[in-house]
C-alpha positions in Angstrom: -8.7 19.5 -9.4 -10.6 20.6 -6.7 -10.7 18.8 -3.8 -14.6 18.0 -3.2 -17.2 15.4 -2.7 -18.5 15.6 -6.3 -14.8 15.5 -7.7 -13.8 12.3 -5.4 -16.8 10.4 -6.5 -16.8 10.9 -10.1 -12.8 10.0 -10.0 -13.3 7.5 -7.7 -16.4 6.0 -10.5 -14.1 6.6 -13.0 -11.3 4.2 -11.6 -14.3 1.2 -10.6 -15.9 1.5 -14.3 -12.8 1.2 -15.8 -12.9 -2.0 -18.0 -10.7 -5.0 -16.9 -10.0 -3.4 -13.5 -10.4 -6.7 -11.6 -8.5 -8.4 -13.8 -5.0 -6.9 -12.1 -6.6 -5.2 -8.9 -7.9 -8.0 -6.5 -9.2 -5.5 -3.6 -9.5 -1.7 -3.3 -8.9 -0.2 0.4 -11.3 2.7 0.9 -11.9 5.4 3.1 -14.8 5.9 5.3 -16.5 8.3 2.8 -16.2 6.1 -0.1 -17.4 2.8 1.9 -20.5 4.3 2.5 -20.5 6.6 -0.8 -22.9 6.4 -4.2 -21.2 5.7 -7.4 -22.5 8.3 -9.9 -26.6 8.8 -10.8 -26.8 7.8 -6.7 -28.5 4.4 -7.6 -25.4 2.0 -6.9 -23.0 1.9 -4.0 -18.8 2.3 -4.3 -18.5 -1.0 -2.9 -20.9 -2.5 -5.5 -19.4 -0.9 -8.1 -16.0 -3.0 -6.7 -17.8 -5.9 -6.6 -19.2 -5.8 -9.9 -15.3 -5.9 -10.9 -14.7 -9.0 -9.6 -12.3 -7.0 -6.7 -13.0 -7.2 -3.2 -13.7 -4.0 -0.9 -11.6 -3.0 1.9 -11.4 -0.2 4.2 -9.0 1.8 6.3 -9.6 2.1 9.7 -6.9 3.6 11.3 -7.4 7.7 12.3 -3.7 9.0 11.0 -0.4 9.2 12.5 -0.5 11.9 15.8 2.7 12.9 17.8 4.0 11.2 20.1 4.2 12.6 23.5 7.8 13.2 24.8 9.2 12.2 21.6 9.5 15.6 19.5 9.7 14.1 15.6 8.0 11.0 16.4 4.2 9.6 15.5 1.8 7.6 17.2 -1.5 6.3 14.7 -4.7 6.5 16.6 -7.6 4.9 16.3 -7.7 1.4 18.3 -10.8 2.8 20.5 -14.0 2.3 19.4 -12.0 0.2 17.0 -14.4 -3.5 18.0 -17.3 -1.5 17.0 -16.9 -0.1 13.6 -14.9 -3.6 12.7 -18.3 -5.4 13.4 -20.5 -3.2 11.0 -18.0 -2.9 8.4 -18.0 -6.4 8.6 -21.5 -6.3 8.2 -21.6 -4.1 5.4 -19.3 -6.0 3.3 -16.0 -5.7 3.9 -13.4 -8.4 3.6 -9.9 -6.4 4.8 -9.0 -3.8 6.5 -5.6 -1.7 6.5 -3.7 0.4 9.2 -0.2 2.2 8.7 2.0 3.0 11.2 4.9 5.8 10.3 8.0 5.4 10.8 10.8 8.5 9.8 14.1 8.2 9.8 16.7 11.2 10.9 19.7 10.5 11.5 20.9 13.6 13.2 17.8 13.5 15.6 18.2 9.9 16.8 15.2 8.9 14.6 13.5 6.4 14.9 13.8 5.7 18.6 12.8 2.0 19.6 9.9 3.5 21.8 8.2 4.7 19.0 8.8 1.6 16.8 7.8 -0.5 19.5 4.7 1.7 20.2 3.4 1.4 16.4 4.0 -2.2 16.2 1.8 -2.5 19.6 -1.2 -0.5 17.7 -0.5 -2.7 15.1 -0.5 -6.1 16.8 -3.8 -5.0 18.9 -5.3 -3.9 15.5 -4.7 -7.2 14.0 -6.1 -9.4 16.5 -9.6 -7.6 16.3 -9.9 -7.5 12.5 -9.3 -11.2 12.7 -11.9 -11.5 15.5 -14.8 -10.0 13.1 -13.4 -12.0 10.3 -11.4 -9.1 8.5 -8.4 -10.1 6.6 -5.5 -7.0 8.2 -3.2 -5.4 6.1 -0.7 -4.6 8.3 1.9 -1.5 6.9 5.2 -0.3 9.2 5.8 2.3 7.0 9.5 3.3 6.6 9.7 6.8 4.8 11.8 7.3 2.4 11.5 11.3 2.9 15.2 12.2 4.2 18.8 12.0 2.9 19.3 8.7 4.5 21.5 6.0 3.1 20.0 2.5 1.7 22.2 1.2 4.6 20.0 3.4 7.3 16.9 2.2 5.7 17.7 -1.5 5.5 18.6 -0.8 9.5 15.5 0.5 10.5 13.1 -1.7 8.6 14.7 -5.0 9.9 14.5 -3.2 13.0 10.3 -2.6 12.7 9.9 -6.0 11.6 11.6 -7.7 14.1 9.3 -5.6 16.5 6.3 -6.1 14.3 6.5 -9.7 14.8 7.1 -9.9 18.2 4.1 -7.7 18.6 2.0 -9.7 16.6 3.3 -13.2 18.4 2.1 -12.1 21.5 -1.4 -10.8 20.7 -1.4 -14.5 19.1 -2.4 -12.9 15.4 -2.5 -15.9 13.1 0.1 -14.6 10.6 -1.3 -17.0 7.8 -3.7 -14.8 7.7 -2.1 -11.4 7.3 -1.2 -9.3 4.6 2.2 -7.4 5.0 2.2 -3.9 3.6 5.9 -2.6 4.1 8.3 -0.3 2.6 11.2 -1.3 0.2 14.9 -0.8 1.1 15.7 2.0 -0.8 17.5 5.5 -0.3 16.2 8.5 0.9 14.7 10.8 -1.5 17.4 13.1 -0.4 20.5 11.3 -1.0 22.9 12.1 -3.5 24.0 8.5 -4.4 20.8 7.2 -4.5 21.2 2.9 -4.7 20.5 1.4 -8.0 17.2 -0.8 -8.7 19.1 -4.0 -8.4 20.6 -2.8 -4.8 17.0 -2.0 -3.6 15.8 -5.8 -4.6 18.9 -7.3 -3.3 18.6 -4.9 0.4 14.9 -5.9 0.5 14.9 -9.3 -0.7 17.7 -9.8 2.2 15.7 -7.3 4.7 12.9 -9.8 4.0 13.9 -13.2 4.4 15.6 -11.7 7.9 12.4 -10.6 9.3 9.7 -12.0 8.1 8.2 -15.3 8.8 7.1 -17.7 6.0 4.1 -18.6 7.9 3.1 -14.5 5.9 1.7 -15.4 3.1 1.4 -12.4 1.1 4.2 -9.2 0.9 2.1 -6.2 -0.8 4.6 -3.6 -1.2 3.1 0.0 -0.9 5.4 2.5 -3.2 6.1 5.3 -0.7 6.7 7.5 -2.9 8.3 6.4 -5.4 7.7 7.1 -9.1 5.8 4.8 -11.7 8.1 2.7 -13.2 10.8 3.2 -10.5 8.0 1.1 -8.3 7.3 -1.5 -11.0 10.8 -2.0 -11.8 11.8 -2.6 -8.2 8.8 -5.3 -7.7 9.7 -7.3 -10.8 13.8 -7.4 -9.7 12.0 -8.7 -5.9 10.6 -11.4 -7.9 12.9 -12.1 -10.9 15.1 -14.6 -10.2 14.3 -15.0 -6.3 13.0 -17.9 -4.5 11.0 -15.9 -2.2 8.7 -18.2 0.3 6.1 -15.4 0.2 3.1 -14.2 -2.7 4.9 -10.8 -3.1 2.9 -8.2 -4.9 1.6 -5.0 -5.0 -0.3 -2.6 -3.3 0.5 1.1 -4.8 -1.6 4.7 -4.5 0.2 6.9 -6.5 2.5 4.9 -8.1 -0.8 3.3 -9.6 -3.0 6.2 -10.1 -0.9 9.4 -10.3 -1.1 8.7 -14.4 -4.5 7.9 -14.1 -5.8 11.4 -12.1 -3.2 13.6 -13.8 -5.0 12.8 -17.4 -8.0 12.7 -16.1 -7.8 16.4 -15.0 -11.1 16.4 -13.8 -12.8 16.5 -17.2 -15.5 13.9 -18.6 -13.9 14.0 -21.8 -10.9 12.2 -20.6 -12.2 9.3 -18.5 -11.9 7.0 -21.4 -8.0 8.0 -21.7 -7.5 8.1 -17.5 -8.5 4.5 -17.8 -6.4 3.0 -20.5 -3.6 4.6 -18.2 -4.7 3.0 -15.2 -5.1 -0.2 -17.1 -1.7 -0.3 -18.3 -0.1 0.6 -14.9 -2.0 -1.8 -13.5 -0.8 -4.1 -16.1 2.5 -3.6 -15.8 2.5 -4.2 -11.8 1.0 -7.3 -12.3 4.0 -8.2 -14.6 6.2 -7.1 -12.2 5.1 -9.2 -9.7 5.4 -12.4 -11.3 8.6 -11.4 -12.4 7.7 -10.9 -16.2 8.1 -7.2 -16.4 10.7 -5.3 -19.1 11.6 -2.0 -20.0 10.3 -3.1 -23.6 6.8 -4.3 -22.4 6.5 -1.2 -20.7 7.2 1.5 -24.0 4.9 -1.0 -26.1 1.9 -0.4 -23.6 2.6 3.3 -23.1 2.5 3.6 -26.6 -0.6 1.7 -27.0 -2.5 4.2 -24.3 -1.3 6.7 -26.5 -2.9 5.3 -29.8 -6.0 4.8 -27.4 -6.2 8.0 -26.1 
């Protein structure tokens, strides 16, 4: 599909319209383009369009991960100046949070990550925080661990404890309120790379442990993004973090193209096929919602792919 202005807005219209969206997506973090972007026929807004859901709209504010000087491997995300400003008239223009990632790699035969550059991404993310919560902007705050690499679920669990526990501190001393933050982080899992890859209960067992290590229970919401992962590997791994865990925490979701990579894919770019991309964004949506109260199953899931199917 190509990549333009017309084709983002009538996907983008496509996945708002789409009946029963706010019934399993709360809020929709947008870019800049669609904030301020016309829903199809240019008489309604994107965010109204969101609204009209019964979602809430968001926007990300951050300016993308940069290299970090002196530190050859290593990001830095921009974005914090000018940051006051453009929080006050998106706060103005309607919306309720905000998001910033930081990136964090792992590679092991480079020393990476180093604790400079973790420490560095959870001072953006700290100073980010405290000025979304100054204009009245709920922060999603993400310490993204990739799981791009050959790294073990060992490394992973190493280095996410390790950007929380620096996360945290950051955020204690800019005095965020962390009552009202929404975590974003990655889930202990295996490198894409790795041969022996750990199973789906290992991944809710690493995080569920990585978790209650780090992270204060003063957070009240965990919104896992899925880093890659695919579709059901993502749901799967959110209902085991919820089956069966006492977990002090509202842990959910918060997915791009473990939730949508269905949707675009039959979609294609075609009018014809809007009513189909939606009855599979529906169902993922569905079965994520599942997951995170802990009530999702392999069988649930075949029964609503076959239903898209009859649908489409």
């Amino acid at each position: 599909i190509e990549n333009n202005e017309a084709n983002r807005r009538a996907y983008r219209d496509l996945l708002f319209r789409t009946t029963g969206f706010g019934k399993y997506i709360s809020g929709v973090i947008m870019f800049d383009e669609t904030f301020n972007q016309k829903a199809v026929g240019g008489r309604t807004k994107m965010t109204e369009l969101i609204q009209k859901a019964k979602s809430l709209p968001g926007i990300k504010v951050d300016c993308g991960a940069k290299p970090l000087s002196n530190f050859p491997g290593e990001t830095i995300t921009e974005g914090l100046d000018n940051l006051p400003a453009r929080m006050k008239a998106y706060a103005e223009n309607g919306a309720t949070f905000a998001k910033w990632r930081a990136v964090i790699d792992i590679n092991t035969s480079a020393n990476i990550p180093s604790q400079y550059a973790i420490n560095a991404n959870a001072a953006a993310l700290a100073r980010y925080a405290a000025i979304c919560q100054e204009y009245g902007i709920v922060p999603i705050v993400e310490p993204e661990v990739l799981m791009d690499g050959d790294h073990s679920i060992d490394v992973c669990y190493q280095v996410t404890e390790q950007s929380l526990y620096a996360l945290f501190s950051a955020l204690y001393e800019a005095k965020v309120d962390l009552e009202g933050i929404v975590l974003k982080p990655n889930m202990v899992i295996s490198g894409k790379k790795n041969k022996n890859r750990a199973s789906a209960e290992q991944v809710a067992e690493q995080t569920v442990k990585c978790l209650k290590a780090a992270v204060p229970s003063s957070v009240q919401t965990i919104a896992f993004l899925s880093g890659g992962q695919s579709d059901v590997e993502a749901t799967e791994h959110l209902h085991l973090i919820n089956a069966g865990n006492k977990l002090p925490w509202n842990v959910t979701y918060s997915y791009g193209r473990a939730l949508q990579a269905a949707a675009i894919s039959t979609w294609g770019g075609k009018q014809d096929n809007v009513k189909a991309a939606q009855a599979v964004l529906l169902h993922r949506a569905k079965m994520n919602t599942l997951a995170a109260q802990g009530k999702w199953s392999a069988a649930l899931e075949a029964d609503g792919q076959s239903t898209v199917k009859l649908a489409a």
